[in-house]
N, C-alpha and C positions, 0 to 999 in steps of 0.2 A: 563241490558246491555245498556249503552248509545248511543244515536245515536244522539252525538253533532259533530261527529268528522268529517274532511275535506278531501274528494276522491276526487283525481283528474281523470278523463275520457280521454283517448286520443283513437280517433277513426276516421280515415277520410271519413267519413258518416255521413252525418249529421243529418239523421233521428235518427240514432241509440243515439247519441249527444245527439236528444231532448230527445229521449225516454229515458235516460239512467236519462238526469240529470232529469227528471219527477219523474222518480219513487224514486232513491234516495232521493230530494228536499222533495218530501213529506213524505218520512220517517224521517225527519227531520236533515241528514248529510249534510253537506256546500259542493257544488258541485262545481268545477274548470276546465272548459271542454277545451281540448285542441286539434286542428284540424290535427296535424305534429308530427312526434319525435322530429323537432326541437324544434318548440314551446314549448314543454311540458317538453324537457331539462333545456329551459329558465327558463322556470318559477319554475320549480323545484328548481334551485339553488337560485333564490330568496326567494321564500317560502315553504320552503320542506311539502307536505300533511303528511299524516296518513296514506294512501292507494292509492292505482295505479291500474286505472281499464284499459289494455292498448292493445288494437286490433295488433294482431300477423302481419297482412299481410298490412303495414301503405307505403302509397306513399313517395319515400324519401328515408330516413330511415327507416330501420326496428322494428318492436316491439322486435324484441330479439335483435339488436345491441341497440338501448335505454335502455331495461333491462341490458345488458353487462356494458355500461356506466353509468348506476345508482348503478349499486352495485360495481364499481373499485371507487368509491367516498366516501370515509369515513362520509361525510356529508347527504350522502342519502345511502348508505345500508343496515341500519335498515329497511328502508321501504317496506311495504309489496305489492309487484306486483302480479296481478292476472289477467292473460292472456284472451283475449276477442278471441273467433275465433271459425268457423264452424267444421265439424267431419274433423278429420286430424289424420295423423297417429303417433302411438306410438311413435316411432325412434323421431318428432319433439314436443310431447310430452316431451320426456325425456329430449331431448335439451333445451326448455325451465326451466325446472326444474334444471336444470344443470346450468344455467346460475343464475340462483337464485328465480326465481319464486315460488309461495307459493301455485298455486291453477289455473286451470282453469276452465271458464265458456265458455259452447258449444253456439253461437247464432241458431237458436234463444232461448232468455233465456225464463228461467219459474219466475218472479216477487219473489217470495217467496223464491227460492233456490238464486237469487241472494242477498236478502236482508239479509239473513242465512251465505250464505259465508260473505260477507262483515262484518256483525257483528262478525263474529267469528274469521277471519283475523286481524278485527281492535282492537278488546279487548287484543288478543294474543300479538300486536305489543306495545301496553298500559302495558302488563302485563310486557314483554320484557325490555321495557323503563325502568318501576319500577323495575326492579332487576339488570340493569344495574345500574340506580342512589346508589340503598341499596349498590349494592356489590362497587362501588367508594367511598359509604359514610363508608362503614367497613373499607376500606384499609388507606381513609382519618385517620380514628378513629386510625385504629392498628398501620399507623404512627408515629401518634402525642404518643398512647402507649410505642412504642418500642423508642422514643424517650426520651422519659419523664423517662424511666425504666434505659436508656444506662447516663441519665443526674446522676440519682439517685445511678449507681455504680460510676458515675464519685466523686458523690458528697461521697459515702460512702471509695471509695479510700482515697480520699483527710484525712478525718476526720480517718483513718489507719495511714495514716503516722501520723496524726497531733498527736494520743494518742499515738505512737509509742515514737515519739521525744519527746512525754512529759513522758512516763515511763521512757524511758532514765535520763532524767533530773531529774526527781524524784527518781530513783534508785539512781543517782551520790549524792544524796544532804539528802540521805536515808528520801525520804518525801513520804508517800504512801498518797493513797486516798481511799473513800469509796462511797457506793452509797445503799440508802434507799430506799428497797419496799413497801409504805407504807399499800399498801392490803395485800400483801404477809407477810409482816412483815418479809423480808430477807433484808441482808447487803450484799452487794457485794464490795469486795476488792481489786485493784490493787495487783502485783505479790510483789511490796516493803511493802505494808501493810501488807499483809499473812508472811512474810519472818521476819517480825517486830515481830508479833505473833507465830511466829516459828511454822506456819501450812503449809500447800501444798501450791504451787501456785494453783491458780485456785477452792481453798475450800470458799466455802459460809455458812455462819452461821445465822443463825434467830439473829434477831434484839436481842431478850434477852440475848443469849449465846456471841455476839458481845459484851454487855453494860458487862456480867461477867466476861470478861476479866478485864477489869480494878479495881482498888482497892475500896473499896466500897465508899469513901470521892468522889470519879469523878463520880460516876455511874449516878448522878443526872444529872451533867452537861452535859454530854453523852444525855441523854433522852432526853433532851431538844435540841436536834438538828432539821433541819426543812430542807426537801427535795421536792420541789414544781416546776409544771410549774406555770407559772404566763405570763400575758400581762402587757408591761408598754411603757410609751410615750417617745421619747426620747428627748430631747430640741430642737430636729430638726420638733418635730411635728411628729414624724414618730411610728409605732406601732409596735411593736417588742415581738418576744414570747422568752421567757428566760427560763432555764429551773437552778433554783435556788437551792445552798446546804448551807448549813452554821449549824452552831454550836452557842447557846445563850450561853454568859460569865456572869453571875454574880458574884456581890462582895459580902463581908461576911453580908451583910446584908439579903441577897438573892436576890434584885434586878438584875434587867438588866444591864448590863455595857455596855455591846456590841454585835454584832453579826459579826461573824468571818462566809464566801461564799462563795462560787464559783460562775457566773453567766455562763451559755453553751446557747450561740445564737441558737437557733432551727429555727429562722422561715422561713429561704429558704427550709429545710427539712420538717415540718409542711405544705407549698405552695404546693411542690412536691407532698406531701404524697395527700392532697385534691385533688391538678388536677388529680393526677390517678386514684383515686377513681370515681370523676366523669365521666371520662374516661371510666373508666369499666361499670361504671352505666349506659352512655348513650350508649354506645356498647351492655350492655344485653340488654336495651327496645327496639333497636332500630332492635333487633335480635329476639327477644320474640314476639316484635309486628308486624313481615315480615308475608303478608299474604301468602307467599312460602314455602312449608313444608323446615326447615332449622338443619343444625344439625355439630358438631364442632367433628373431631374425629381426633384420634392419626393417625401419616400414617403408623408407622411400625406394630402396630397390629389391628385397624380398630377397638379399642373400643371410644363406644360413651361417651363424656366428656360433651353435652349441647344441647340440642336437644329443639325446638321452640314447643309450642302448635298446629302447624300445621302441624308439622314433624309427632306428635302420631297421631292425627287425620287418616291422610294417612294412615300409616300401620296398624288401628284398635287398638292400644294398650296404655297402660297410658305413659304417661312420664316418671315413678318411674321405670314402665318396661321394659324402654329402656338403661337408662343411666348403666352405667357397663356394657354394654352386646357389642358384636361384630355388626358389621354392616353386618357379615352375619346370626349371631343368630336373628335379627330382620326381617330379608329377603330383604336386599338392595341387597346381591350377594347372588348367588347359593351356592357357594363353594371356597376354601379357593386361588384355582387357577386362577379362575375369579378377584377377590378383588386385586390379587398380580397386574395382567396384570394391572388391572387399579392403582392402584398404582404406580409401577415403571415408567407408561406414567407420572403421576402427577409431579414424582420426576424429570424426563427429562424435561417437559414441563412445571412446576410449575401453571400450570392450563389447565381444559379441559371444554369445552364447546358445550351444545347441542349432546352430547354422549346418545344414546338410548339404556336404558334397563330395562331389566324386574325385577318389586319389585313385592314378595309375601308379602300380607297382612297376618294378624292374624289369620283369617278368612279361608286362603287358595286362595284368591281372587287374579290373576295374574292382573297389571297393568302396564300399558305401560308409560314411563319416561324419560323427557330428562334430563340428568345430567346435573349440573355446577360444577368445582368445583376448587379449589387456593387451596396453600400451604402460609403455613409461619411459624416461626419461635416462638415460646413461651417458653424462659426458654432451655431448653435443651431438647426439644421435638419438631417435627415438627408435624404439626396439618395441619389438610383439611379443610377447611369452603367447606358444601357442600350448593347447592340451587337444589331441585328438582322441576320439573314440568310435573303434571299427563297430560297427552293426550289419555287415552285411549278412552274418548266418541269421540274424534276428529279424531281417528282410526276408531271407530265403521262408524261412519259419512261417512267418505272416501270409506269401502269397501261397504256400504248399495248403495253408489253413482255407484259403481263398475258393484253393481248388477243390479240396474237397466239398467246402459248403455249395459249390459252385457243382459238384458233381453228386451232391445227395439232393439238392434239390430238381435235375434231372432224371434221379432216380426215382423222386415221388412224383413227377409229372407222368414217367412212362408204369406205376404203378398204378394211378389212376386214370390212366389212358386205356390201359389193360381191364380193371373193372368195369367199365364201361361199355369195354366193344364184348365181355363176360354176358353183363346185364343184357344186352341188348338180341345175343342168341339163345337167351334163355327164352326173352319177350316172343324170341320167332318159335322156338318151339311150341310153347303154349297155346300160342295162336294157331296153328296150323293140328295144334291137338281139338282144342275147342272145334275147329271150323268144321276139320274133318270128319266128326264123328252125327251132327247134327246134317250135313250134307248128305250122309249114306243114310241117314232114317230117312229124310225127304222125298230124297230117289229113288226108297221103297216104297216111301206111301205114294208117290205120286204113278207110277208104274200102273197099277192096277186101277187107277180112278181114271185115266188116258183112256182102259179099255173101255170099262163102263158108260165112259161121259159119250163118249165117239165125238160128235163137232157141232154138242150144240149150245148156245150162247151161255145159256144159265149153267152148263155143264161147266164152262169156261168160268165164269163167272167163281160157281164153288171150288176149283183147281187154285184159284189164284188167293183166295181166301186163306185158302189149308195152305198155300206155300207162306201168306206172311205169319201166318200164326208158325208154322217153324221156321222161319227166317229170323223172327225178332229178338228169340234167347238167343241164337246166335249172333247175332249182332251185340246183344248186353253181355257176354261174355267179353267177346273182343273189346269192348273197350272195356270192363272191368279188369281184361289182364293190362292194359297200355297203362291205366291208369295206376296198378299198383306199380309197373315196374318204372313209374317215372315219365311216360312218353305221353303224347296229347295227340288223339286222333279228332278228326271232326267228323261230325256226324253227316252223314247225306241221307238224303231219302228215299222210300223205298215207292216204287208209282204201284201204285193200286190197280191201276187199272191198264 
């Protein structure tokens, strides 16, 4: 994974500013720190980063009205934003996610999960790029194809009529024509030539059974006919493909006298037939060679027609394995109603993008997948270019992340669970320090004023006096300690009498 790529920072803190571009800088990404959502709009539009590292809660403007207005931008919505902010809840969670966001990181960060995100963000947005450019350069390709294809009926109309007008003319003037296979060793006949021989229209004869027609004095001069492409220069300096007939005349000597031809211009048709070929050519490598599993299938019955070396890989199977077979015998869909739904979107929306679903491998192995996928137009068949892209370790990633946050904030509930039930035998100590000690002076004062008083009212009377007078610091104690550790007693009263 590279770490040449350029993250822009916007954070109105400046510590976090240095700290941020420190540790990126030294992993070697070109760092662009930006203090404002304004600034960081600014300069985005001048030089768009690779990645947006950009603090939720920014003076100003907001990190989610910035993210709002980077992704309404055709010119920066690719790019991958990844939200800077302390524990915050779900509900503004999802809103950022909403708005277009890829990822948040909680401050304070951990060094290691921040450099982990970022690579995995920025490779993703690299990878993104590349199958944006391939699937423009396919469509470039299948233009210039279906263009080149629509020139070639143009051009194979034209040369219909043109034999058309010249059967005619040949029929009126009873002149037929022929045309030599010379691998095949067959003759092929215009409908006035057959009609000459009083055969079917449309009967083809090998070259021998042609030359027996005639009486055996011509048979020679017959064989000696010559049916050739050829290149030759024209006085214009120019290079021209002909595709050449003629018949050799000799006189009773046996020589040559003459050669009696046809010459048929090919070479706009020969130009054609090349550029499409290369066409195709640069279309399969350029398909073959996508490091995205890729794969080309009919839309009405979802068999596969051309499947890339990374297409098999994914699903554990050869290439030989796949092609003929449905795109749910290979395990792209579950079943045959799943493949429809997504098909009839294809044919409404003639492309879908970023559609998540589940492929079964070979293996039995579920994996998690974003679709891509166009329609177009081939022949009399409409066809799907699909581009798939595995995520499941980026899933695995995301819930492992889940659990933890999921298991640290566990750990600060039973951490403050713990201080509390701390707090609370502290409270009982104190109290029982306090009570204790005010209780044993009591016991002694009262001991000795029992003897004196013996049993009589006003004796009673002063007994109960001297007990509220030390009962009552002890009672403002006790709730002086309740009250510092937190807890709330209520007061009851003490009877007088």
């Amino acid at each position: 994974m590279s770490n040449d790529g350029s993250v822009m920072i916007v954070d109105d803190t400046h510590e976090i500013l240095i700290v941020l571009a420190h540790v990126l800088g030294e992993a070697g990404y070109r760092v662009r720190p930006a203090d404002t959502g304004e600034l960081a709009l600014a300069a985005v539009a001048a030089e768009p980063p690779e990645l947006i590292l950009l603090d939720v809660n920014l003076d100003g403007i907001s990190g989610y009205e910035v993210c709002r207005r980077l992704k309404a931008d055709p010119a920066s919505r690719m790019i991958p934003i990844i939200f800077l902010s302390g524990l915050i809840e779900a509900d503004e969670r999802v809103e950022g996610l909403r708005l277009g966001a890829c990822d948040y990181i909680c401050k304070p960060f951990h060094r290691e999960e921040l450099l982990t995100r970022v690579g995995i963000h920025l490779e993703a947005y690299r990878m993104r790029r590349r199958v944006a450019e391939q699937m423009d350069a396919l469509q470039r390709a299948n233009a210039r194809l279906v263009q080149e294809m629509s020139e070639r009926r143009k051009a194979s109309l034209a040369l219909g009529r043109s034999e058309a007008l010249l059967s005619a003319t040949a029929s009126a003037a009873h002149m037929g024509g022929w045309e030599l296979d010379i691998r095949r060793q067959v003759v092929t006949w215009t409908d006035e030539t057959a009609r000459i021989h009083d055969r079917p229209i449309g009967y083809q004869p090998t070259l021998e059974e042609a030359i027996s027609f005639y009486i055996p004095a011509d048979q020679p001069t017959i064989a000696a006919a010559v049916h050739l492409e050829l290149g030759f220069i024209t006085t214009l300096g120019r290079l021209r493909r002909v595709r050449a007939v003629g018949v050799a005349r000799r006189g009773q000597d046996g020589a040559v006298e003459s050669l009696l031809g046809v010459f048929q211009d090919v070479t706009d048709l020969r130009v054609m037939e090349t550029n499409l070929l290369q066409s195709q050519e640069l279309f399969r490598r350029v398909f073959q060679a996508s490091p995205l599993p890729s794969a080309l299938s009919r839309l009405n019955d979802g068999v596969l027609l051309e499947i890339n070396p990374a297409f098999a890989t994914m699903l554990g199977r050869s290439q030989d394995a796949c092609l003929g077979r449905t795109s749910i015998e290979v395990g792209i869909f579950p079943d045959s109603a799943t493949r429809q739904v997504m098909a009839d979107r294809l044919l409404a929306e003639r492309s879908i993008s970023a559609q998540e679903i589940v492929v079964q491998r070979a293996d039995g192995e579920k994996l998690d997948i974003l679709y891509y996928g166009v329609t177009c137009q081939i022949g009399n068949d409409q066809i799907i270019i699909s581009k798939l892209i595995d995520v499941t370790e980026r899933k695995r990633s995301e819930a492992a992340i889940r659990r933890l946050q999921e298991d640290r904030a566990k750990a600060m509930e039973a951490v403050v669970n713990s201080e509390r039930d701390a707090a609370v035998g502290r409270l009982a100590a104190r109290v029982a320090h306090e009570v204790n000690n005010p209780l044993a002076a009591m016991k002694a004062h009262l001991a000795p004023m029992r003897r004196r008083a013996g049993s009589t009212r006003s004796s009673l009377g002063l007994m109960c006096s001297s007990a509220r007078s030390t009962v009552s610091p002890v009672w403002c104690a006790i709730c002086s300690t309740s009250s510092a550790s937190g807890l709330r007693i209520a007061p009851r009263p003490v009877l007088g009498r």
